[in-house]
C-alpha positions in Angstrom: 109.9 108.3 110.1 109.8 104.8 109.3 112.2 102.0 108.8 111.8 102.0 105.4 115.7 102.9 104.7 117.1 101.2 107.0 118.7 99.6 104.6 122.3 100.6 103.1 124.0 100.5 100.0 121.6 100.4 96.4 118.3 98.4 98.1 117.8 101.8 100.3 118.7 104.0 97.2 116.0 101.8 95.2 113.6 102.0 97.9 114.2 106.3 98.2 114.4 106.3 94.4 110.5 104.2 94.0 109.4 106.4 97.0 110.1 109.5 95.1 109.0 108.6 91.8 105.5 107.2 93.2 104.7 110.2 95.3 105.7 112.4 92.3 103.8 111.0 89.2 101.3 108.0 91.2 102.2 104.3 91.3 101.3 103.8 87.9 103.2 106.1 85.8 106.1 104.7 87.3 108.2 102.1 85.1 111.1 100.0 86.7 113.3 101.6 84.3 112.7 104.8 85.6 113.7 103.6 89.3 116.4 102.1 88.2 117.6 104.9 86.3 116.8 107.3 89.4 118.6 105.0 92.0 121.6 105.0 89.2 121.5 101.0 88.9 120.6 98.8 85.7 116.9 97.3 85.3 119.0 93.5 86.4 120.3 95.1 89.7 117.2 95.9 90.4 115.2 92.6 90.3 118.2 91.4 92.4 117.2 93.4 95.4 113.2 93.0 94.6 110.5 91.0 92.0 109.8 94.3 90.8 107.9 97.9 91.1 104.8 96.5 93.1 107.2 94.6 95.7 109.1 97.5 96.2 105.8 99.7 96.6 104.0 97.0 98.7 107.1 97.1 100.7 107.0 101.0 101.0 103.2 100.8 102.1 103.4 98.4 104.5 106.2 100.1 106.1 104.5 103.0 106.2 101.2 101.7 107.4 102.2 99.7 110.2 104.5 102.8 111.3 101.6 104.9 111.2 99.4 102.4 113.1 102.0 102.2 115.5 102.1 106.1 116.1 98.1 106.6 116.4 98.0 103.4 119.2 100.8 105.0 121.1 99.4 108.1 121.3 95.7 108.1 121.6 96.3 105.7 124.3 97.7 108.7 126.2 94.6 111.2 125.6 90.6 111.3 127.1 87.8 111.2 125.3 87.1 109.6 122.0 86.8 112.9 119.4 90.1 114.0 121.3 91.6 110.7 120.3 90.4 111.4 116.7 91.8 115.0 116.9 95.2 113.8 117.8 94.9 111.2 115.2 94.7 114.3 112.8 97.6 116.2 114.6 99.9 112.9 114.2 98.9 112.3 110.6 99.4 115.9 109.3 102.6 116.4 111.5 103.9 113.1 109.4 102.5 115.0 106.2 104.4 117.8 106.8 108.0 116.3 107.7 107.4 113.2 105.4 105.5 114.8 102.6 106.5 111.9 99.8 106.1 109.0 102.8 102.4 110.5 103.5 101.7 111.6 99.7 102.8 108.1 98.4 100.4 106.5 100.8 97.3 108.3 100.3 97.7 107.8 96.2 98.3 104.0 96.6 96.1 103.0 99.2 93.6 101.6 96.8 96.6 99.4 95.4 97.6 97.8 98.5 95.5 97.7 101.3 94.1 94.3 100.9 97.8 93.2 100.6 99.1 94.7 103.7 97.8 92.5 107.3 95.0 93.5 109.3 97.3 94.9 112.3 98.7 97.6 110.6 95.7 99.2 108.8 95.0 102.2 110.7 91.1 101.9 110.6 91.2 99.2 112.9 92.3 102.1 115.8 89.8 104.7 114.2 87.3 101.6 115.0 88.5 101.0 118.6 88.1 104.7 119.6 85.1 105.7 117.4 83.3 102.1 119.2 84.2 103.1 122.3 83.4 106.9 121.8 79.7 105.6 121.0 79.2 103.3 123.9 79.8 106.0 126.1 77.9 108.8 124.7 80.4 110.4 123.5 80.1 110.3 119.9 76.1 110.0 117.9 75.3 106.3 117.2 75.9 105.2 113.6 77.2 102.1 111.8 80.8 102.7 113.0 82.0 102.1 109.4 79.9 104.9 108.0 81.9 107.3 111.0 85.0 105.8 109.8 84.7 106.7 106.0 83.5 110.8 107.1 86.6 110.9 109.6 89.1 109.7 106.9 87.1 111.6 104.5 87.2 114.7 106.6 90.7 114.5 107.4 92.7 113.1 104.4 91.0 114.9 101.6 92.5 117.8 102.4 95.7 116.5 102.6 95.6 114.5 99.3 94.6 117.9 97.4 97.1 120.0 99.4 99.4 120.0 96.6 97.0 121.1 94.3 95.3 124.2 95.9 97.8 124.9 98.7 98.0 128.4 97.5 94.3 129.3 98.4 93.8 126.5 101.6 95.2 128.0 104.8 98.4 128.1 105.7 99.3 124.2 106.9 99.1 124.5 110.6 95.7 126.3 110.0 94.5 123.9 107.9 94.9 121.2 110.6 93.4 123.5 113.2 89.8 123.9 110.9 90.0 120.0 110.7 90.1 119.5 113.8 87.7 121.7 114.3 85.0 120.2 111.4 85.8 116.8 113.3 85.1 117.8 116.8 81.6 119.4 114.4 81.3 116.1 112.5 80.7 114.5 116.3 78.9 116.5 118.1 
């Protein structure tokens, strides 16, 4: 998915082994000792690779974010029409979801931690903005305060995800539960 492991040897094992652990118990429950122990180094080979657990995780989202931002310009570039653009922005993020589960998972949980440390170019909102402003100046989309369409988008589209684990045995199967997304978006915009 992401370039994330492009590294070899124990930096990319510490970078799988913090990936894991934060998608599994949250960024917080996470000590360096227990990535160190997962990645099967000592606590000092770690802090030779990185300054510690929030490096490593701001490294991990950052990755992940500008890979992601990269994906949605690429392909709603390709596709007509504003809520289409925001429907394939759904396809592309729950495709990731479902053959990156800890990438996505991680992500979602630490957003809050990191997005005001990651640069303006690869925060995916700013491509949500693009399409949702040009959606509105040409009728396509209702008129509102195109930060308040952003936050119901997201909201719309990632809370399912982010509970996923937690009630995936009465949600739809996963490629229905995009579908009905997609469907309450193209709703959301009408």
């Amino acid at each position: 998915m992401i370039a994330l492991f492009r590294h070899e040897g124990k930096k990319g094992d510490l970078l799988k082994a913090s990936l894991e652990l934060f998608a599994a118990r949250g960024y917080d429950a996470v000590s360096v000792r227990d990535i160190a122990k997962a990645a099967g180094v000592s606590e000092a080979a770690l802090y030779k690779h990185y300054k510690g657990k929030e490096d490593m995780a701001l490294y991990i989202f950052s990755a992940i974010a500008t890979d992601y931002t990269a994906r949605l310009r690429q392909a709603t570039d390709a596709v007509e029409g504003a809520v289409e653009k925001l429907c394939r922005i759904v396809d592309i993020t729950y495709d990731l979801y479902g053959q990156h589960p800890a990438e996505i998972r991680f992500a979602l949980l630490s957003q809050y931690n990191f997005w005001d440390q990651v640069a303006d170019e690869v925060k995916p909102h700013f491509v949500m903005r693009r399409i949702l402003e040009e959606g509105m100046a040409a009728g396509q989309i209702p008129r509102r305060e195109v930060y308040f369409w952003i936050t119901a988008f997201t909201g719309v589209m990632l809370q399912p995800l982010a509970q996923y684990p937690y009630f995936y045995d009465v949600l739809p199967a996963f490629d229905e539960l995009k579908e009905q997304v997609k469907e309450l978006v193209r709703k959301l915009f009408a």
